[in-house]
C-alpha positions in Angstrom: 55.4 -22.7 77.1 52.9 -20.0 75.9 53.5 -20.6 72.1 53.2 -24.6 72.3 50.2 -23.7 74.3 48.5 -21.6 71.4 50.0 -23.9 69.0 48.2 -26.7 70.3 45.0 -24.8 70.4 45.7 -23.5 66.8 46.7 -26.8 65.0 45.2 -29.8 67.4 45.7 -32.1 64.9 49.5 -31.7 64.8 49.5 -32.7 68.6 46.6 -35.3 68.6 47.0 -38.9 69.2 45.9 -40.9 65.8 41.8 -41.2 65.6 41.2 -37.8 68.0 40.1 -34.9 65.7 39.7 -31.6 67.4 38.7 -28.5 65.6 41.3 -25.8 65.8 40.5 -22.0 67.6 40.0 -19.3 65.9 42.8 -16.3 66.1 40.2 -14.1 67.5 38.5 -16.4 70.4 42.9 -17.5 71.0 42.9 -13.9 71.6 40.3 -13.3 74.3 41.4 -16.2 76.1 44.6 -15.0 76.3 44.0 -10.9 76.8 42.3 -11.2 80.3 45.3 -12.4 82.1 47.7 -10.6 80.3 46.1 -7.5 80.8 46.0 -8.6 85.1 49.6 -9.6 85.0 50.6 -5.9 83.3 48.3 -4.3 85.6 50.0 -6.0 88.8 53.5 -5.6 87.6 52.8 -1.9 86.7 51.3 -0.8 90.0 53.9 -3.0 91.7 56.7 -0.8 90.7 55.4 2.3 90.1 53.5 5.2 91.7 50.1 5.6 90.6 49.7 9.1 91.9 53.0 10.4 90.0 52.1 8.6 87.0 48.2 10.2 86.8 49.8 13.9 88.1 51.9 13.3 85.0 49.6 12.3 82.2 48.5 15.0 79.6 46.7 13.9 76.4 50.0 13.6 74.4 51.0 10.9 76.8 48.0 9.6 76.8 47.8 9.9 72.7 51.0 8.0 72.9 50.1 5.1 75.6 46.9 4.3 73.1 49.2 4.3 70.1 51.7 1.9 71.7 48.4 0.2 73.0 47.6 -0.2 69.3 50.8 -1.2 67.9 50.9 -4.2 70.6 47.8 -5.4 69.5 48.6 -5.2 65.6 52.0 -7.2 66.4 50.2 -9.9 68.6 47.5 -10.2 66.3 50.1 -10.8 63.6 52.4 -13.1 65.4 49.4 -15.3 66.3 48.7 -15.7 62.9 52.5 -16.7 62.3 52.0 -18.9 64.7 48.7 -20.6 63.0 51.0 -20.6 59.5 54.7 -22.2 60.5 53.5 -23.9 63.8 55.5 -23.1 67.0 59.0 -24.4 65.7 59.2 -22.1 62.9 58.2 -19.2 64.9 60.9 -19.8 67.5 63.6 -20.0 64.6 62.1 -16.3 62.9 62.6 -14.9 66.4 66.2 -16.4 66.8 66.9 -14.7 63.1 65.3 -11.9 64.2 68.4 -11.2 66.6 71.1 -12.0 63.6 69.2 -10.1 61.3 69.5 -6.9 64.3 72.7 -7.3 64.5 73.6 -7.7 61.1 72.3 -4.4 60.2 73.4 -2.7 63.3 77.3 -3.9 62.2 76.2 -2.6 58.7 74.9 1.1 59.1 76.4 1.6 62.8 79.7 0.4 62.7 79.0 -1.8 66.0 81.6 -4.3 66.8 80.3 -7.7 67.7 82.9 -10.3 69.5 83.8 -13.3 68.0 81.9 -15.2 70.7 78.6 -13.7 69.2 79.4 -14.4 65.7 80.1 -17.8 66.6 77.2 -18.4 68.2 75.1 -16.5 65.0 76.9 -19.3 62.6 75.7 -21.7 65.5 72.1 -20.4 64.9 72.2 -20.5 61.5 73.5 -24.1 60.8 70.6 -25.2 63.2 67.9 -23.7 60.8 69.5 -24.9 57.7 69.2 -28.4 59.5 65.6 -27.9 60.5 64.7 -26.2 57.0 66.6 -29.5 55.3 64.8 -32.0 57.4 61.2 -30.8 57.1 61.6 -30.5 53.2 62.6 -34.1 53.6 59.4 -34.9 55.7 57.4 -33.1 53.3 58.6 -34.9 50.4 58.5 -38.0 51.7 54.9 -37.7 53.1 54.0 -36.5 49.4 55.3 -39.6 48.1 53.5 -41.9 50.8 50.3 -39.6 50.1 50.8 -40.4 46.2 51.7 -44.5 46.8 48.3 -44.8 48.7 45.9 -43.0 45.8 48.1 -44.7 43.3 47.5 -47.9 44.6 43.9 -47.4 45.1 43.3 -47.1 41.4 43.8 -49.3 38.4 46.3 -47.2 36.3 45.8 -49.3 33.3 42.1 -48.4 32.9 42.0 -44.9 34.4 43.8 -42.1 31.9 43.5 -38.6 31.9 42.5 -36.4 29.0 45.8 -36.2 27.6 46.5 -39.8 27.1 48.5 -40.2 30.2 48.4 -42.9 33.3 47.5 -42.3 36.6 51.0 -43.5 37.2 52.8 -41.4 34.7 51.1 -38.4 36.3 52.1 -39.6 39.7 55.9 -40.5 38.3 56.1 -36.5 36.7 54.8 -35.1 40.4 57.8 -36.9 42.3 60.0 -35.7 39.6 59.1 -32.3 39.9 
């Protein structure tokens, strides 16, 4: 729910109705919207199951060094994602993190000599079919809205009077884009 949410807020005209047109939110002002409550929920969760006292009594500064570090490293990879996000769209993000896992456990078959059952392979190939039939159908889409885009301007102009600087049509040029 969290990543349609922040795609939504990212790319509002992907989700709009036709005739609405929101401005999208920045990566930065995303970000404080969403660092308040994640920062509560942590906090709750964290004094919920641990001690407070035995966790102070046991901080030194290379703990501490290392908490900021972590700190920093969380922030870098949220940062980043969210700017995934704002790129591919939620869709695409959720099918990176699904190859992700394959790619894990590719290499840990690889250099580790892990085992993986037949189940799990199975259910990689199952993965991997689905993005090859995502990938195929949004090239489609994207072709096919390129072609609509390129009907509507060439239809808009007169090829027979309009010509470019090297002799050729409006409609030529538009024929050699769908080709390539």
């Amino acid at each position: 729910v969290k990543i349609v949410l922040m795609d939504t807020l990212l790319s509002p005209t992907a989700y709009a109705s036709q005739g609405q047109k929101e401005e999208p939110v920045s990566i930065m002002h995303l970000y404080v919207l969403q660092f308040p409550l994640s920062t509560l929920i942590s906090a709750t969760y964290s004094v919920a199951t641990e001690s407070v006292s035995d966790a102070w009594d046991q901080l030194t500064p290379r703990i501490a060094g290392v908490i900021a570090f972590t700190c920093l490293n969380a922030l870098a990879l949220n940062l980043i994602g969210v700017q995934v996000l704002r790129e591919f769209g939620a869709s695409a993000q959720q099918i990176i993190g699904k190859l992700n896992t394959i790619c894990i456990a590719a290499l840990s078959v690889a250099f580790l000599g892990e085992h993986l059952p037949s189940i799990v392979v199975l259910g990689s190939c199952f993965v991997l079919g689905g993005v090859a039939i995502f990938e195929r159908g949004s090239s489609h889409d994207a072709y096919d809205k390129a072609a609509a885009d390129d009907d509507d301007e060439a239809s808009s102009c007169d090829d027979s009077e309009e010509e470019s600087s090297s002799g050729a049509t409006l409609s030529e040029r538009e024929a050699s884009k769908l080709a390539s």
